[in-house]
MARVEX-31196 format. One line per field, with one value per residue: chain; residue in three letters; z, x, y of N, C-alpha, C in turn. Coordinates in pm, 1 decimal. Each point is the difference from the previous one (the first is absolute). Last residue first. Layout:
! residues N
sese	A	...
tilo	ALA	...
n_w	Z	...
n_u	X	...
n_v	Y	...
ca_w	Z	...
ca_u	X	...
ca_v	Y	...
c_w	Z	...
c_u	X	...
c_v	Y	...
! end
This chain:
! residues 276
sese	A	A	A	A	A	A	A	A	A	A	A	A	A	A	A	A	A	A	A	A	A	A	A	A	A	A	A	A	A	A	A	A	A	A	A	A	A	A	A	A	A	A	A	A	A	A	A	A	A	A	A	A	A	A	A	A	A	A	A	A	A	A	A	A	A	A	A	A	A	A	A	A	A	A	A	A	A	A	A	A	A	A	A	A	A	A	A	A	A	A	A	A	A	A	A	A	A	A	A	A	A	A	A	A	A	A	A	A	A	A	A	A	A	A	A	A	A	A	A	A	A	A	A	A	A	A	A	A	A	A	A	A	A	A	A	A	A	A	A	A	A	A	A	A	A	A	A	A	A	A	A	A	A	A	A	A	A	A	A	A	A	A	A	A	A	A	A	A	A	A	A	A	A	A	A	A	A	A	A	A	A	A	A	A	A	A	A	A	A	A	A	A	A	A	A	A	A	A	A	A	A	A	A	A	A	A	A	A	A	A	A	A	A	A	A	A	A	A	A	A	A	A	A	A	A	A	A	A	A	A	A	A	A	A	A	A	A	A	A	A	A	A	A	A	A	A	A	A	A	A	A	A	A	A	A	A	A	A	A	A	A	A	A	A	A	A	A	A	A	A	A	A	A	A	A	A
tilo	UNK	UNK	UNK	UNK	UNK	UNK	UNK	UNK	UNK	UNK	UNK	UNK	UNK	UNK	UNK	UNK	UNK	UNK	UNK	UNK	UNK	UNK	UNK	UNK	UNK	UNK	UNK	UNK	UNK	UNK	UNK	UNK	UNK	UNK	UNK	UNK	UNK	UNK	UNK	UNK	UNK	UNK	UNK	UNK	UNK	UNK	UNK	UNK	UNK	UNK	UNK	UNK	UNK	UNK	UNK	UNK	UNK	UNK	UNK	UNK	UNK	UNK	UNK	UNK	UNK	UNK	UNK	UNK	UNK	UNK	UNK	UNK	UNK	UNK	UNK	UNK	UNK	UNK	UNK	UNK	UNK	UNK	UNK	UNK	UNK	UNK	UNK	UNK	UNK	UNK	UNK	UNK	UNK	UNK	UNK	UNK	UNK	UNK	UNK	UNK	UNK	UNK	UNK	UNK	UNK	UNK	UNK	UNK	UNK	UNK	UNK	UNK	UNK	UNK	UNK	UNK	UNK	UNK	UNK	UNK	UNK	UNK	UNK	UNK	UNK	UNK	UNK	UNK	UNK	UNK	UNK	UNK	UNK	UNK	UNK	UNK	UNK	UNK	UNK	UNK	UNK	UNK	UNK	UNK	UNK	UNK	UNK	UNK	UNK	UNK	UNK	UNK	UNK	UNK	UNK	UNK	UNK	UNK	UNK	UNK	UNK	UNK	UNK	UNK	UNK	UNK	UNK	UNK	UNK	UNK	UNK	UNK	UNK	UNK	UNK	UNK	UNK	UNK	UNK	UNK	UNK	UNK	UNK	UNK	UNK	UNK	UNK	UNK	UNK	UNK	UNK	UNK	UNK	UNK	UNK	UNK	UNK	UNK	UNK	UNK	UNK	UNK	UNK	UNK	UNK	UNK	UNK	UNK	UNK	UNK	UNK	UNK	UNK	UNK	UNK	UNK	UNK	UNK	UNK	UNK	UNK	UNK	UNK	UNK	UNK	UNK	UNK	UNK	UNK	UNK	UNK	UNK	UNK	UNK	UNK	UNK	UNK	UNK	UNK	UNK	UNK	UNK	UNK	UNK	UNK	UNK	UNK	UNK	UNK	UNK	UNK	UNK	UNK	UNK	UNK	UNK	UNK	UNK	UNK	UNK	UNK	UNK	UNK	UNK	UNK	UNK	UNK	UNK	UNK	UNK	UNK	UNK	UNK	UNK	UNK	UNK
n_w	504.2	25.5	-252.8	11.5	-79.1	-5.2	-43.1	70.2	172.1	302.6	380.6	101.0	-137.1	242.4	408.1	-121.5	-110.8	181.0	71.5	-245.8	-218.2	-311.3	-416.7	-205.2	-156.9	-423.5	-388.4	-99.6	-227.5	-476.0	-339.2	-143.9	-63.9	366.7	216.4	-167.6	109.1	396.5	174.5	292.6	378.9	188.0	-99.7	298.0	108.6	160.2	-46.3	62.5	280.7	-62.5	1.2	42.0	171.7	207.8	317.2	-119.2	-71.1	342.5	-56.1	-186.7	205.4	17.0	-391.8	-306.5	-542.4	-356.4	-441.1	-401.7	-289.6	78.0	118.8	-374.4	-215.6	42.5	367.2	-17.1	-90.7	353.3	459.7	368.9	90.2	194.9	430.7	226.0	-102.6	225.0	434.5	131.2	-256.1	-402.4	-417.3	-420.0	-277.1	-220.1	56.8	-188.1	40.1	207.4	5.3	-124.3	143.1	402.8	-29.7	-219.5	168.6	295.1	-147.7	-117.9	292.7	344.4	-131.0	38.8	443.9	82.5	-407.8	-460.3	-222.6	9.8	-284.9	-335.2	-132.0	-62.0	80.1	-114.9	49.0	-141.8	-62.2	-209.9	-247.1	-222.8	-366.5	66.7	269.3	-130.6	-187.8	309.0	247.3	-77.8	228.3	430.6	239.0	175.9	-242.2	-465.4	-576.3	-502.1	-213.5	-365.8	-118.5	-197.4	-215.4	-482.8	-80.0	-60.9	36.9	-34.8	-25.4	72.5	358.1	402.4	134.3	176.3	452.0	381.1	90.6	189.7	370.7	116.7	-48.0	-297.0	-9.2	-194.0	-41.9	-150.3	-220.9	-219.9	288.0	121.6	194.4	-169.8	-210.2	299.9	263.1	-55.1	185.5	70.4	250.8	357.8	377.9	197.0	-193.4	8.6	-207.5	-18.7	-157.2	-145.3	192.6	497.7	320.2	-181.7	-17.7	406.7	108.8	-246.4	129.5	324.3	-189.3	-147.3	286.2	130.5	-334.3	-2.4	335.1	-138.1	-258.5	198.3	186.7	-263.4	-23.8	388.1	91.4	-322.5	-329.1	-386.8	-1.0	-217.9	-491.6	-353.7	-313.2	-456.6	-440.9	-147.8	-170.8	165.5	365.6	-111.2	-159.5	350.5	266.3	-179.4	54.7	412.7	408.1	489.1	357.6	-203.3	-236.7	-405.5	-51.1	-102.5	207.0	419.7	-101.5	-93.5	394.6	264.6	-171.3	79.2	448.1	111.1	-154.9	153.8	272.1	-111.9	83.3	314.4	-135.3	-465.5	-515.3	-569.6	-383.9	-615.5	-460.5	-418.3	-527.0	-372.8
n_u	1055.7	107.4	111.7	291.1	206.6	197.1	8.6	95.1	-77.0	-64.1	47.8	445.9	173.0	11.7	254.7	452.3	340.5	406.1	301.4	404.6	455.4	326.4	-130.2	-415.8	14.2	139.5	-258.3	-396.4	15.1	80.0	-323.2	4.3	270.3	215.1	-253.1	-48.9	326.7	-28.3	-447.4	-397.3	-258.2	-221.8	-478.2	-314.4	-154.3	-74.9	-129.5	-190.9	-492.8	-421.3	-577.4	-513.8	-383.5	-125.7	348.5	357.5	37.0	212.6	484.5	123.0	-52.0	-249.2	-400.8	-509.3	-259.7	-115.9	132.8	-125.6	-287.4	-389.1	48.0	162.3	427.3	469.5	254.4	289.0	509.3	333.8	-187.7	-264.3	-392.0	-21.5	57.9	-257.7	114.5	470.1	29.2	-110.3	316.0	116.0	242.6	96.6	72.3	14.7	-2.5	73.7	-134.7	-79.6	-477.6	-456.4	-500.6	-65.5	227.8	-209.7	-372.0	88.1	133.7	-369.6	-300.2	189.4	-89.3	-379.1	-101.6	185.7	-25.8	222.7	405.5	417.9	153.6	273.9	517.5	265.7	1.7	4.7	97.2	138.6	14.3	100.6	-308.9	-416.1	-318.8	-446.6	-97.6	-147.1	-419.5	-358.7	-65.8	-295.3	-442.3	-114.2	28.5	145.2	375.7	-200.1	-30.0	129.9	513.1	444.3	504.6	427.1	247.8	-59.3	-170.8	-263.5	-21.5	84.8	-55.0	-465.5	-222.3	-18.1	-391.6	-369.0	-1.6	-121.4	-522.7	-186.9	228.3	396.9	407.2	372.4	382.2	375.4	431.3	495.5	473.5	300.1	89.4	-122.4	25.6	-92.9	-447.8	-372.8	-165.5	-226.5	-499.7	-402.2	-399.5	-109.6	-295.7	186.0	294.6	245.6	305.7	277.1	361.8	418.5	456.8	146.3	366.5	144.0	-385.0	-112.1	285.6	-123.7	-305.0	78.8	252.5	-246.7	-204.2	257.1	-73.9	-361.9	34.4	220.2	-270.2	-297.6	200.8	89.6	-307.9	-153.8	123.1	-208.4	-144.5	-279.1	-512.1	-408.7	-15.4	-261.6	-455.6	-205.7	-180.6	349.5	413.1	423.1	92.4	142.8	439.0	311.1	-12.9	215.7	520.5	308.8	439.6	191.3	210.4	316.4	369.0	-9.3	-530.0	-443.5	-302.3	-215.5	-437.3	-329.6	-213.9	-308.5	-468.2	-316.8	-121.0	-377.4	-415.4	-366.1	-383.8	-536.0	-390.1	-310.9	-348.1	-171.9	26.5	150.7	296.5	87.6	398.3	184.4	153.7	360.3
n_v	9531.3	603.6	494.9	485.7	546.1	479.5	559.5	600.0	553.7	498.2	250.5	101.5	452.4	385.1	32.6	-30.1	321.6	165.0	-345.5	-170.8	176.7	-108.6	-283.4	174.9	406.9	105.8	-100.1	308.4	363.2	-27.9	-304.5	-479.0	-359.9	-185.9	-307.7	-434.2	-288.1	-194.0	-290.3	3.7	169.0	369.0	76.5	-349.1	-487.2	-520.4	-571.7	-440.9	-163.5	-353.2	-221.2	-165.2	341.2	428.3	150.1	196.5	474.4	352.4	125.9	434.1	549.3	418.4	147.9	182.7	132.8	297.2	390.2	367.9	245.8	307.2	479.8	319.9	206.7	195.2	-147.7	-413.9	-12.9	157.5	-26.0	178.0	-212.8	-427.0	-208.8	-376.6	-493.3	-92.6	-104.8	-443.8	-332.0	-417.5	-412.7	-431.9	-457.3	-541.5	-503.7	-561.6	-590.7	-462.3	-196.5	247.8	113.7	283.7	431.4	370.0	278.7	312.2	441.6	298.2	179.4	331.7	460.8	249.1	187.9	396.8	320.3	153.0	100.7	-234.8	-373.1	131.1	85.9	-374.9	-539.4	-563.4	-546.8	-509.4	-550.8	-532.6	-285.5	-96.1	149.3	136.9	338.4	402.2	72.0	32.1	367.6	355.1	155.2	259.0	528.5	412.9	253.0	135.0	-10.4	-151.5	-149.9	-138.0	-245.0	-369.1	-384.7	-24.8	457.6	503.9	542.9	615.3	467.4	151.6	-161.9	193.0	231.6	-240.7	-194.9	316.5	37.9	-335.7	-203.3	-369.3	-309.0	-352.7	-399.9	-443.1	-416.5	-184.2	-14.5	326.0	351.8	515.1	473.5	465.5	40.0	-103.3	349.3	471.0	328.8	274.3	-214.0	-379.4	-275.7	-417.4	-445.1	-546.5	-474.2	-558.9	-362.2	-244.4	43.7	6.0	150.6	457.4	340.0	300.6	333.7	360.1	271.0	313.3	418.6	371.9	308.0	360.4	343.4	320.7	365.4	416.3	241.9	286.3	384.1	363.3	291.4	292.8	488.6	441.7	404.9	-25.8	-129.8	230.4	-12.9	-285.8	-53.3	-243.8	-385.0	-344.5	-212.2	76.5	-226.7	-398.4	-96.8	-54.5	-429.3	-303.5	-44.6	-111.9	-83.5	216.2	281.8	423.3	321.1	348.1	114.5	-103.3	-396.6	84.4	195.0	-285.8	-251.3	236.2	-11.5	-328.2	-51.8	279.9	-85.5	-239.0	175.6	7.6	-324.2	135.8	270.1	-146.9	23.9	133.7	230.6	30.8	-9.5	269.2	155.5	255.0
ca_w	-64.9	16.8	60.6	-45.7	70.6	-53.0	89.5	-124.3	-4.9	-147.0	-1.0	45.4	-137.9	-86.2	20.4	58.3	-84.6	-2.6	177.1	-74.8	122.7	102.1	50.8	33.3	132.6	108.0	-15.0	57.0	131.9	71.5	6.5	-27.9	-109.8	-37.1	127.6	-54.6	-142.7	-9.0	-45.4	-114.7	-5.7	-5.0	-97.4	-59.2	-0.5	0.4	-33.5	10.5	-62.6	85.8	-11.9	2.6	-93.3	-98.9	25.0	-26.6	-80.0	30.2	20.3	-103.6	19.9	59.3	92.9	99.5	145.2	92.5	24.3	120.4	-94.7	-40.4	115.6	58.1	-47.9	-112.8	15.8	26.4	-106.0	-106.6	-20.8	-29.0	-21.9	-158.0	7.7	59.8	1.3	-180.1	-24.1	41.0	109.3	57.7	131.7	57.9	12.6	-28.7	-29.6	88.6	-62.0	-81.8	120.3	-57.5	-99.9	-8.8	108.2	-72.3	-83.3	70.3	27.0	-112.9	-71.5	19.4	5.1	-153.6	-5.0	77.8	130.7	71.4	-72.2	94.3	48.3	-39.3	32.6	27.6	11.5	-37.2	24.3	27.0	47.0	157.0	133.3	148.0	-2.2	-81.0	114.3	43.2	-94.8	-85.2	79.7	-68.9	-130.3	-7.9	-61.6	71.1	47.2	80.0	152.9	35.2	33.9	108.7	-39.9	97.5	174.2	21.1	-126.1	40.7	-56.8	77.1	-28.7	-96.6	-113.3	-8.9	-25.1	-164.5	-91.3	-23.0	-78.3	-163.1	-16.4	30.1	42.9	28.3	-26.8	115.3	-12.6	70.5	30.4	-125.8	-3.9	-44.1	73.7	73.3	-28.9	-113.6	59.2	-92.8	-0.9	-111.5	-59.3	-70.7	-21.3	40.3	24.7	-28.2	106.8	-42.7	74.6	-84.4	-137.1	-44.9	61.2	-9.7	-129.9	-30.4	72.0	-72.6	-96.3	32.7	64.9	-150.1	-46.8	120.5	-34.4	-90.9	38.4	109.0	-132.7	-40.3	80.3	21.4	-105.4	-32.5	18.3	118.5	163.9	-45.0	65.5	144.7	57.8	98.6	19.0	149.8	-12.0	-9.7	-56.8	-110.8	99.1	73.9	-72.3	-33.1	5.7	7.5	-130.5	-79.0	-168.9	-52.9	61.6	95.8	104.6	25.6	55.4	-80.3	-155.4	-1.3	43.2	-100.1	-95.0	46.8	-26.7	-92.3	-59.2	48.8	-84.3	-43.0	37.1	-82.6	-86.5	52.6	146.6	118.2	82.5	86.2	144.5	157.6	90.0	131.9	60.9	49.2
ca_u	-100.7	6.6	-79.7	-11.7	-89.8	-12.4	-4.3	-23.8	51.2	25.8	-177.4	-42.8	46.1	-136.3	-133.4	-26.6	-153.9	-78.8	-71.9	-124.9	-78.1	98.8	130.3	-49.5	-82.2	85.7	99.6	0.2	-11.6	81.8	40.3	-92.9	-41.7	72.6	16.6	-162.8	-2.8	105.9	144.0	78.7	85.3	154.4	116.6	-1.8	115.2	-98.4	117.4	115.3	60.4	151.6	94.0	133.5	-23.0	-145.8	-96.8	65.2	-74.7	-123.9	-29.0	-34.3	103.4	115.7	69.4	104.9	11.5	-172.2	1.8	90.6	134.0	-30.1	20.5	-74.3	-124.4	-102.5	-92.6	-144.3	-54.1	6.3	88.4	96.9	-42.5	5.9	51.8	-9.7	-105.6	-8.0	57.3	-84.5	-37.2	44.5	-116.1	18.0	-99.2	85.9	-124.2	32.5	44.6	99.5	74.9	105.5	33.0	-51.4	78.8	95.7	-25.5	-0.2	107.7	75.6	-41.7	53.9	151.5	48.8	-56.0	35.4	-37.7	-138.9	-106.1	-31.2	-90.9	-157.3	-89.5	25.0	-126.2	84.8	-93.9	30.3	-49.8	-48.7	189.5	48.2	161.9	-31.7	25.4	209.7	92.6	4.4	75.4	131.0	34.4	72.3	-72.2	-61.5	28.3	66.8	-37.3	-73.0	-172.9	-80.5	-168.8	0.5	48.4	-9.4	82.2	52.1	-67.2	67.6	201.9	37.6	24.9	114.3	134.3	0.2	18.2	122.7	105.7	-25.2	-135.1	-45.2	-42.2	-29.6	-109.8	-42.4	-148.1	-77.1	-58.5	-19.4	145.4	-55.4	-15.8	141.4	114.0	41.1	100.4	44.7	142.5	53.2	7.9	124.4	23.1	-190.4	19.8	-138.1	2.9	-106.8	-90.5	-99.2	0.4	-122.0	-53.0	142.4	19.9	-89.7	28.8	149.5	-22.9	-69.6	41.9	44.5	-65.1	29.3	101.7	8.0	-66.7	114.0	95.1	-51.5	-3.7	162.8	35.0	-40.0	157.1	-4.7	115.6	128.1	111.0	-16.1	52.5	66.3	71.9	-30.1	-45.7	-82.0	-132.1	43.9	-57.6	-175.2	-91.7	53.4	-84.9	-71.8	-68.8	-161.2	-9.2	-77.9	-25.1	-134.1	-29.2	135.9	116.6	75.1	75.6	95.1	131.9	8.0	87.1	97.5	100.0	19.8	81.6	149.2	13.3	105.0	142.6	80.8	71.2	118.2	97.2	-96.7	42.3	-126.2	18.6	36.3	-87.4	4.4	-119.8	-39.9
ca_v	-102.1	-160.7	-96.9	-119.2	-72.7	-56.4	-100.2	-110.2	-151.3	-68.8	-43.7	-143.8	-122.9	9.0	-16.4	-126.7	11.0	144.8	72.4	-70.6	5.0	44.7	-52.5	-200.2	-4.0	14.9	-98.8	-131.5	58.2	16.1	153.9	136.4	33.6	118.0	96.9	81.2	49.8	77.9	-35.7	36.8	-141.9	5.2	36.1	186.2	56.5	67.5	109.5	-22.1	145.0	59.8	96.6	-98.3	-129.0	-32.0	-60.5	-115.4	-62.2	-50.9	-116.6	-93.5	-153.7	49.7	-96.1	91.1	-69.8	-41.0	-154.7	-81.3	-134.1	-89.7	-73.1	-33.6	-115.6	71.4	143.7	-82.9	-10.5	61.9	-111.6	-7.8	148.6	12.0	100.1	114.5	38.4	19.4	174.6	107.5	1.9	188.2	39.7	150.9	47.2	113.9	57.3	161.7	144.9	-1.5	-58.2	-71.7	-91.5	-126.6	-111.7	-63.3	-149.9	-128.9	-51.5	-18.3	-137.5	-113.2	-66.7	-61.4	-115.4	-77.8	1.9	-102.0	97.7	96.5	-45.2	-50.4	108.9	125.0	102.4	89.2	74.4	102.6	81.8	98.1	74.1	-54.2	-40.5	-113.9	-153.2	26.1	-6.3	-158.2	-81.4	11.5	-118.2	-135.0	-113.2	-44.3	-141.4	110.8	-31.6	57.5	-59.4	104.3	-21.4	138.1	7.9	-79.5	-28.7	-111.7	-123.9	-155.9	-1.9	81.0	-100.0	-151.9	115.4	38.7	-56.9	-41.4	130.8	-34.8	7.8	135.4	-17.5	138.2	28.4	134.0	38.6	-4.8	-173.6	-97.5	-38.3	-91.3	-141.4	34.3	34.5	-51.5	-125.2	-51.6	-72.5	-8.5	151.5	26.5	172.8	93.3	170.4	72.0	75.8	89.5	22.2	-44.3	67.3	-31.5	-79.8	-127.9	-83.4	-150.0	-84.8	-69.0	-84.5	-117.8	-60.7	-110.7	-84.2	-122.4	-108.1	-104.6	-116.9	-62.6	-60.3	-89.5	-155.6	-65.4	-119.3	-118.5	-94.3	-79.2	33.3	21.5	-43.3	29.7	90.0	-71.3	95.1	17.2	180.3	6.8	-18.0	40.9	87.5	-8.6	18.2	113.4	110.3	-69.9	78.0	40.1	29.6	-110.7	-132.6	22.3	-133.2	-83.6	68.4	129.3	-22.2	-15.5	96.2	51.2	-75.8	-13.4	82.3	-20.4	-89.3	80.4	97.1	-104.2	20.2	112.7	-63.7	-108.3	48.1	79.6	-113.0	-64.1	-48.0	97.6	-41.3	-42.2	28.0	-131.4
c_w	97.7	-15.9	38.0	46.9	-100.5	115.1	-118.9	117.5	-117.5	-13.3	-148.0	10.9	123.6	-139.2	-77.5	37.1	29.8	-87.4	-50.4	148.9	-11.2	120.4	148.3	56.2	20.3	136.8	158.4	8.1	77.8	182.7	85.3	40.7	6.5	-159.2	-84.1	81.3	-4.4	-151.2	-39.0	22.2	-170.2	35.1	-13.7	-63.3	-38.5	-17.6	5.0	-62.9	-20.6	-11.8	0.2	-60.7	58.4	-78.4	-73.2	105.3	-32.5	-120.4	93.4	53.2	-85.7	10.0	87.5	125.2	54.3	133.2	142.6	35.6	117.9	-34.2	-65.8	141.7	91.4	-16.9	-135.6	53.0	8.2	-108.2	-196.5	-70.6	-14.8	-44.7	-138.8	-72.7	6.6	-72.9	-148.7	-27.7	40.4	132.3	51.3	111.4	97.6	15.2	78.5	-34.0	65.1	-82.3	-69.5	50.2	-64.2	-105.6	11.5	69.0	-39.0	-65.5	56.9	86.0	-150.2	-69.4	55.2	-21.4	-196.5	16.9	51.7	133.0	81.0	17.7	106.0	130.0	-97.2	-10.4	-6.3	-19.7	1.7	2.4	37.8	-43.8	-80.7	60.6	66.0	-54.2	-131.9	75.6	41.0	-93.1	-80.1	29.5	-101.7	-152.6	-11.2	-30.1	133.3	104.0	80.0	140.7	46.0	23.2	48.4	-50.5	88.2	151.6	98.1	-72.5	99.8	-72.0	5.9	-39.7	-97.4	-129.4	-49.5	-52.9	-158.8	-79.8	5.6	-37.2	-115.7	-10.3	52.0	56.0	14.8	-28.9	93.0	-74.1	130.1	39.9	-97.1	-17.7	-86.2	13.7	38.7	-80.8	-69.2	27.6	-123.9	58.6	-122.6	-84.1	-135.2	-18.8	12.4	63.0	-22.9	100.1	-33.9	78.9	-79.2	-158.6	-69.9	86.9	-24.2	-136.8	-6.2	136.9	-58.9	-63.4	94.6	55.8	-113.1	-6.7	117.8	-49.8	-104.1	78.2	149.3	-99.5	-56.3	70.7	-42.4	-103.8	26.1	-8.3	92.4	66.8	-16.7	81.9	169.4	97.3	149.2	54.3	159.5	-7.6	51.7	-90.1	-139.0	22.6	4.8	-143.0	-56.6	49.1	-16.9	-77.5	-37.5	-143.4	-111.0	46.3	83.9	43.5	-74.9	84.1	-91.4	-60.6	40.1	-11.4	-112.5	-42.0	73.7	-89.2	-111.1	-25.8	92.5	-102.1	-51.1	105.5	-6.1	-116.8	23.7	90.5	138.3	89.5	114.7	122.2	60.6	66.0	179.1	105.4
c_u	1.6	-98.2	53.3	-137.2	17.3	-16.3	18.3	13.9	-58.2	67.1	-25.4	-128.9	-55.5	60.5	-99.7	-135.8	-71.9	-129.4	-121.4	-94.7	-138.5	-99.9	36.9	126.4	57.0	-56.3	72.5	158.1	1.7	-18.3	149.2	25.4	-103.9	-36.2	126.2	25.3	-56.5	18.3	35.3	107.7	22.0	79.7	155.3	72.9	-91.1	160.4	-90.8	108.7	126.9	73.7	144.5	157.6	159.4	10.1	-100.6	-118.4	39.8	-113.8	-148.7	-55.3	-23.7	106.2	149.0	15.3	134.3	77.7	-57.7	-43.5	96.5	97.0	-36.2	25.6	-107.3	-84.0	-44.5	-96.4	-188.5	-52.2	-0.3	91.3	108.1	-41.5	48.4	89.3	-101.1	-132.7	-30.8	18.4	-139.2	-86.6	16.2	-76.0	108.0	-85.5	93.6	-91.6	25.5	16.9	162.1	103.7	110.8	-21.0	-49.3	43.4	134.8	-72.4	-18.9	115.5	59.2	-78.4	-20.1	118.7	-9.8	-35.2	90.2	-59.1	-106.0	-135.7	12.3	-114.5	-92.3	-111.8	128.7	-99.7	81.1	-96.2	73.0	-8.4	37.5	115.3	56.0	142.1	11.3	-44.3	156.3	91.1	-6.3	111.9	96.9	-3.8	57.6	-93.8	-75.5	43.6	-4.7	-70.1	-55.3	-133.8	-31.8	-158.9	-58.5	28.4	-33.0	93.4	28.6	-153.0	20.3	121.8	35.6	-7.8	105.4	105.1	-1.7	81.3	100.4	59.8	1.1	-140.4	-52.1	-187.7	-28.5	-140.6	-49.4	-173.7	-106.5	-80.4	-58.1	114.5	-36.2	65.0	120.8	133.4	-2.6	114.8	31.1	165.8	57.5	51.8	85.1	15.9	-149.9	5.2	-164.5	24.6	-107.9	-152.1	-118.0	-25.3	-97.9	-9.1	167.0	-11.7	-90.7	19.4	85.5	-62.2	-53.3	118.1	30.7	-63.5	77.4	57.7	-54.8	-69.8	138.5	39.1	-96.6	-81.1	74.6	23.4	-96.5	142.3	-10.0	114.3	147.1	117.9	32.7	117.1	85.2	126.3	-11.7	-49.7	-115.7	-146.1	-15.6	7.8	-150.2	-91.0	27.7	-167.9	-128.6	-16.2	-154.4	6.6	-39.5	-6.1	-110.1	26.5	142.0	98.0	75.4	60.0	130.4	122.9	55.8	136.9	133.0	72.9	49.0	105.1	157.5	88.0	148.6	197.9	116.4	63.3	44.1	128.6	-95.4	1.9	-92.2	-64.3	-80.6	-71.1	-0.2	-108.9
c_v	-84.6	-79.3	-196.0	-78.1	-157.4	-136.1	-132.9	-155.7	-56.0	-115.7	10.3	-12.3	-130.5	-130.5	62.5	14.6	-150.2	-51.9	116.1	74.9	-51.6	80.9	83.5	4.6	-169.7	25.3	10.4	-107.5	-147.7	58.5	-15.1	96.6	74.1	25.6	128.2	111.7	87.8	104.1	131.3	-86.9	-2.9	-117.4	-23.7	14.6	147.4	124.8	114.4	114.3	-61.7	85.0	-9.0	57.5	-89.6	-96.9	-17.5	-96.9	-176.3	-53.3	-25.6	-185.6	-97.7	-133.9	11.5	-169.3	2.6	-79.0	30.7	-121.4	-56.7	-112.0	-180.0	-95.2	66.8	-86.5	97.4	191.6	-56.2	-14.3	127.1	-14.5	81.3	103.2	47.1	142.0	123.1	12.2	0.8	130.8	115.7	-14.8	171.5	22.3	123.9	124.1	123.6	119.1	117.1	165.6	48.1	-5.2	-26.1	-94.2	-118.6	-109.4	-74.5	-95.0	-141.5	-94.0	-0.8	-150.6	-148.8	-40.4	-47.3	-125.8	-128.2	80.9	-70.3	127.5	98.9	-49.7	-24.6	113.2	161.7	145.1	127.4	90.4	139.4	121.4	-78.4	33.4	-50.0	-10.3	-91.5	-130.4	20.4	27.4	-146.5	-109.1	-9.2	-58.4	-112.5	-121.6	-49.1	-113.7	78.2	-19.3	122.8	-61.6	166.1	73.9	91.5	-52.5	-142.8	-113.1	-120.7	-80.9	-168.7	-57.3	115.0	-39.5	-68.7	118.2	-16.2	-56.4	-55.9	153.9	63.5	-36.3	171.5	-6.9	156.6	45.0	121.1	51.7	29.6	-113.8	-109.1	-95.2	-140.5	-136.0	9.4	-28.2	-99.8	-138.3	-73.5	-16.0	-8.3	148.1	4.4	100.3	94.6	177.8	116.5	109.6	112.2	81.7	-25.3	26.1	-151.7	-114.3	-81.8	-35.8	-102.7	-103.6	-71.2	-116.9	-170.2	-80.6	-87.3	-75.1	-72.2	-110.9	-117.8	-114.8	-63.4	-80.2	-89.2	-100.0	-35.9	-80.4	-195.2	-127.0	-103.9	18.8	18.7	-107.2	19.9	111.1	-50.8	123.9	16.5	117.1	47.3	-5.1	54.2	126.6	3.9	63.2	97.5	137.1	-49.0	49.1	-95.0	52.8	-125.4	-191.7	-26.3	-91.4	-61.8	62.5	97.5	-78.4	-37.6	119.2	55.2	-50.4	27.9	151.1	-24.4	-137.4	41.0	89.1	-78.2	2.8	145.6	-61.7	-85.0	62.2	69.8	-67.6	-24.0	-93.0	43.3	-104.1	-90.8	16.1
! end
């Protein structure tokens, strides 16, 4: 069988550890997240995914996958008819996972990415891909033209931004859609600083590391009509997800969270209410 292959710049190429991550812990016993979905993308493409084979990054990242889907599922029992828009979307599969027969979604990348995407995934009657980047606006006519509300949805994505790109991605969104959540990761300076290291981002190019370095989430609650309404680390996890992964992490998080508290908290998942 003749292979996908894999044409992506430095920063798309990292949508690649998620997306195996998932994969791996679809072949576990009790792994975090069932994907046959990726399990058949990694199976397809021509990429040597080896170099992450020891990284303890893709438990957590399949473990941040699914506090993010979590947030979602909460706004679609909120908002069943509602729209959700997945930035960066790569080759996620929430969709699939999450789809509750009645919302509108939008997958939302740049054009390598996207043509990678369209290999495995189409479009269907609910569910669009737009060719974009989310420093652009014209995309924005086609998710306002459903009128919400509104789900935004930056997993490790808008952190790749600079700084000042961050925050004009987060405050076009805010400013045009009164009412929407806008679901977004933040890292801290250390964390920033210290990817040379980090287990799975020190085989990329300096090019693909991420960019903008946030020590306090709720100081983004000044760049717009903002309301931080939930900011959690790993080791806020539901209990579940917490004992469905690795086992080190499982039993650090329950019984001495201290020992790793200050490198897991300059990692946060936020979820932000634009007020109307």
């Amino acid at each position: 069988m003749t292979k996908v292959a894999v044409e992506l710049g430095p920063v798309q190429e990292t949508l690649l550890i998620p997306l195996l991550g998932r994969a791996k812990e679809t072949q576990k016993d009790k792994g975090l997240i069932q994907d046959e979905k990726a399990v058949e993308i990694v199976k397809a493409l021509d990429y040597d995914f080896s170099k992450w084979d020891k990284s303890q990054t893709l438990t957590g990242a399949t473990l941040r996958t699914r506090m993010f889907d979590r947030y979602v599922q909460s706004f679609l029992s909120a908002h069943p008819t509602g729209t959700v828009i997945e930035i960066g979307c790569g080759l996620n599969t929430r969709f699939e996972r999450l789809d509750n027969g009645k919302a509108l979604w939008f997958d939302l990348d740049l054009p390598d990415s996207l043509a990678l995407r369209q290999q495995f995934f189409t479009d269907q009657p609910r569910r669009t891909m737009l060719e974009a980047s989310v420093l652009e606006t014209n995309w924005m006519d086609t998710v306002a033209a459903t009128g919400g509300p509104w789900c935004f949805i930056s997993e490790a994505v808008i952190i790749y931004l600079e700084s000042d790109q961050a925050k004009q991605a987060i405050t076009q969104i805010a400013n045009r859609f009164p009412g929407a959540w806008i679901l977004t990761d933040t890292t801290s300076q250390k964390m920033v600083n210290s990817q040379s290291t980090h287990d799975a981002m020190k085989y990329m190019s300096q090019d693909s590391w991420f960019r903008w370095a946030c020590d306090d989430p709720q100081e983004i609650e000044s760049w717009a009509n903002l309301r931080l309404v939930e900011s959690h680390s790993f080791l806020k996890a539901d209990p579940e997800l917490l004992r469905r992964a690795s086992l080190p992490l499982a039993l650090i998080a329950r019984w001495a969270p201290w020992l790793i508290r200050g490198k897991v908290d300059g990692y946060r998942l936020n979820k932000f209410v634009v007020e109307t």
